[in-house]
C-alpha positions in Angstrom: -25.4 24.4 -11.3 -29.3 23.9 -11.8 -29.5 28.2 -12.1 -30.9 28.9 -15.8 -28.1 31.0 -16.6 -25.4 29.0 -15.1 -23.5 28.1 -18.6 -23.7 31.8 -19.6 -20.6 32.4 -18.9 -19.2 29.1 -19.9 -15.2 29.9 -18.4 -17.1 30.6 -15.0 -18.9 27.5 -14.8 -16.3 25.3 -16.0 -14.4 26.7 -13.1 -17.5 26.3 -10.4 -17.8 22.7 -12.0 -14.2 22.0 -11.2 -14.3 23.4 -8.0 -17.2 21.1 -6.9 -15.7 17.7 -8.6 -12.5 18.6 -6.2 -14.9 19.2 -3.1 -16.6 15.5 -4.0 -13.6 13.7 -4.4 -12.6 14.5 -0.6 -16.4 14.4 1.1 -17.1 11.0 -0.8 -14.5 8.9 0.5 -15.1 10.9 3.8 -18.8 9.5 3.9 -17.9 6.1 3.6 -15.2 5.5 5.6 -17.6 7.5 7.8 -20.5 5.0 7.3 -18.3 1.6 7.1 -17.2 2.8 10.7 -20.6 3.3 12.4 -21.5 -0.3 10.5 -17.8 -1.8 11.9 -19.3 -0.6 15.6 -22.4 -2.1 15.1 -20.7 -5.2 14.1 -18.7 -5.8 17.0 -21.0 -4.7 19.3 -23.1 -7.6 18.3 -20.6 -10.3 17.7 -19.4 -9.2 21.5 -23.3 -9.8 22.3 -23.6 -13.2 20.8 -19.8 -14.2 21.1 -20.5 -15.0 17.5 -17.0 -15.8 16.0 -17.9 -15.4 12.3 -19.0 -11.9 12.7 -15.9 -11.2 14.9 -13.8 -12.2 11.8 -16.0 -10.2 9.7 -15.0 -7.1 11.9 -11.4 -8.1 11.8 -11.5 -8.0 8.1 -13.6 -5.2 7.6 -11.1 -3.0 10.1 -8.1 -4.1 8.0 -10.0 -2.9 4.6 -11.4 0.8 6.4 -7.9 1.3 7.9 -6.0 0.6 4.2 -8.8 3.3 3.0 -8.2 5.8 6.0 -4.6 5.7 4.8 -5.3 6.5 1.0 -7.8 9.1 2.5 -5.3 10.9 4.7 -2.6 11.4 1.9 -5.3 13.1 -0.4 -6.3 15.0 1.8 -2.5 16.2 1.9 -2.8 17.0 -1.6 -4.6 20.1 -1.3 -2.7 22.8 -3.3 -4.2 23.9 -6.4 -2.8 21.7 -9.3 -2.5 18.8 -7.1 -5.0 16.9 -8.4 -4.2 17.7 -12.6 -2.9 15.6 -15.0 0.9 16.7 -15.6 4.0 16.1 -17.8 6.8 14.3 -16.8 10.4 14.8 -18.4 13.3 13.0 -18.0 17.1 14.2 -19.3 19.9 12.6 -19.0 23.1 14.1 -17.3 26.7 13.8 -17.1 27.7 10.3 -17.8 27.5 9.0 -21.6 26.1 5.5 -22.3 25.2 5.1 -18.7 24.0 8.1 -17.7 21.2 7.3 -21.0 20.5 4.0 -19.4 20.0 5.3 -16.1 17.4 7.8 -18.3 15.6 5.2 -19.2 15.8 2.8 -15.6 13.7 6.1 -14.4 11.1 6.2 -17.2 10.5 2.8 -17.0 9.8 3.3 -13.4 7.7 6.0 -13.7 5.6 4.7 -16.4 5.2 1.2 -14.5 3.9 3.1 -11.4 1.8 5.5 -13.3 0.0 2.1 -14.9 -0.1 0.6 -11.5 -2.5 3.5 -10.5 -4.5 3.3 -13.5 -3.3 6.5 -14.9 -2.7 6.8 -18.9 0.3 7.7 -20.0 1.2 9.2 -23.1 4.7 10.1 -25.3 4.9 13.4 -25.9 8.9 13.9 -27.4 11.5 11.5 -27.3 15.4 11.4 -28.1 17.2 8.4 -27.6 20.4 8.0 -26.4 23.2 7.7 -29.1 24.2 4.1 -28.2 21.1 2.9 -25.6 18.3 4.4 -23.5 17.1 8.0 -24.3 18.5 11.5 -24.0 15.5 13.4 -23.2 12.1 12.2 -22.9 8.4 13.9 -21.9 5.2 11.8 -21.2 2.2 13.3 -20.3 0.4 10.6 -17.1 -3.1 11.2 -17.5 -5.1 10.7 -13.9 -6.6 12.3 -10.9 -3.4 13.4 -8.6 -1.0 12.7 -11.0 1.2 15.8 -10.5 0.3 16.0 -6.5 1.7 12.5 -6.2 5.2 13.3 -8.7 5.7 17.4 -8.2 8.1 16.3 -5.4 10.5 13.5 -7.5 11.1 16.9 -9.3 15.5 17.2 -9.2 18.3 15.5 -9.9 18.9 11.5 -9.3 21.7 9.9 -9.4 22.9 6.5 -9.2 26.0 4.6 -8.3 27.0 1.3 -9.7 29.1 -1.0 -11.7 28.9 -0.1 -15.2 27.9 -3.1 -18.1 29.4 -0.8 -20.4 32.8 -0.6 -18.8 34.9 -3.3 -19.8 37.6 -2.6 -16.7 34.1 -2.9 -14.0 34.8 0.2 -12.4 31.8 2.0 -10.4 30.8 4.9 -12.4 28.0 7.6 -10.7 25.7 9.2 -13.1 22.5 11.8 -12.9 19.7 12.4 -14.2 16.9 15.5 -13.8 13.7 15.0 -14.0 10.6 18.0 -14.2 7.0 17.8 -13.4 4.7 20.1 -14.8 0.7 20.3 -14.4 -1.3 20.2 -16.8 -3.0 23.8 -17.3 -6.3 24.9 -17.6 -7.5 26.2 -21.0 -9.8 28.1 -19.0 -7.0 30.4 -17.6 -7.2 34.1 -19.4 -3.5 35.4 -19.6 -4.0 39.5 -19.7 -1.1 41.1 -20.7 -0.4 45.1 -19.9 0.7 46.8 -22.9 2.5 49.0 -20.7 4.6 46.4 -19.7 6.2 45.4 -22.8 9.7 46.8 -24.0 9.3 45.8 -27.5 12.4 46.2 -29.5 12.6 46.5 -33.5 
């Protein structure tokens, strides 16, 4: 990146500069959980030396805390395809079922959208159609964030949910769905070539 004709070809770069933020966001977390762990050893080698129970509750602690981060580390590195860690849009429509079957629609964005804020991802409306009585029909948000579509490409399908209806004046258990789609978010650097010789074009 430092080569004097490195943003000649500005698509390239972009691409060699994405490439090396992925790489970073792997090796960093990787260093320090490597470097907390020689320090942890260190620690209880000398709280074993001077049977020094503050520091031997300082390595407690501090083994909780790495092992919590190992964890978090382990699952990214599962998410190594290669629009795991974009942005991506999630949209929600509602199946067979009415009134309920809108409601349930909206039990499922609601969920999303509160675990997509727990994770400090931003998330966006991009259409919305709400249901003719409550909740919504169909709805698309866009959740802004590192991983976003590697941690929701698999809730892609149908849901469905089982329960006594509030809008059912006789209480009867009604089941209802709902799909839902993930999408990544694409790169504008991606150059679509299209064969002419390939087109049936029809007048």
């Amino acid at each position: 990146m430092l080569e004097g004709d490195f943003w000649d070809d500005s698509n390239k770069a972009q691409a060699t500069v994405n490439e090396a933020n992925g790489i970073k966001r792997r090796l960093h977390p990787f260093l320090d959980l490597e470097q907390r762990s020689a320090d942890l050893a260190e620690l209880i080698s000398l709280a074993k030396e001077y049977e020094d129970a503050d520091s031997a509750q300082e390595a407690a602690d501090e083994f909780t805390a790495i092992a919590a981060e190992l964890d978090k580390f382990e699952l990214i590195t599962l998410l190594d395809k290669p629009n795991d860690a974009s942005s991506c849009y999630l949209t929600i429509n509602s199946g067979a079922g009415g009134t309920e079957a809108c409601d349930w629609a909206e039990m499922l964005m609601r969920m999303y959208t509160r675990w997509a804020e727990g994770k400090d991802y931003t998330v966006s409306s991009v259409d919305y159609k709400a249901g003719d009585i409550t909740g919504i029909s169909a709805a698309t948000v866009k959740v802004e964030g590192e991983y976003a579509y590697g941690y929701l490409k698999n809730e892609r399908g149908v849901h469905r949910l089982v329960r006594i209806s509030p809008f059912d004046s006789s209480g009867k258990r009604h089941t209802t769905f709902a799909s839902i789609d993930v999408t990544p978010e694409m790169s504008e650097s991606i150059e679509i070539e299209l064969n002419p010789a390939d087109l049936d074009i029809q007048t």
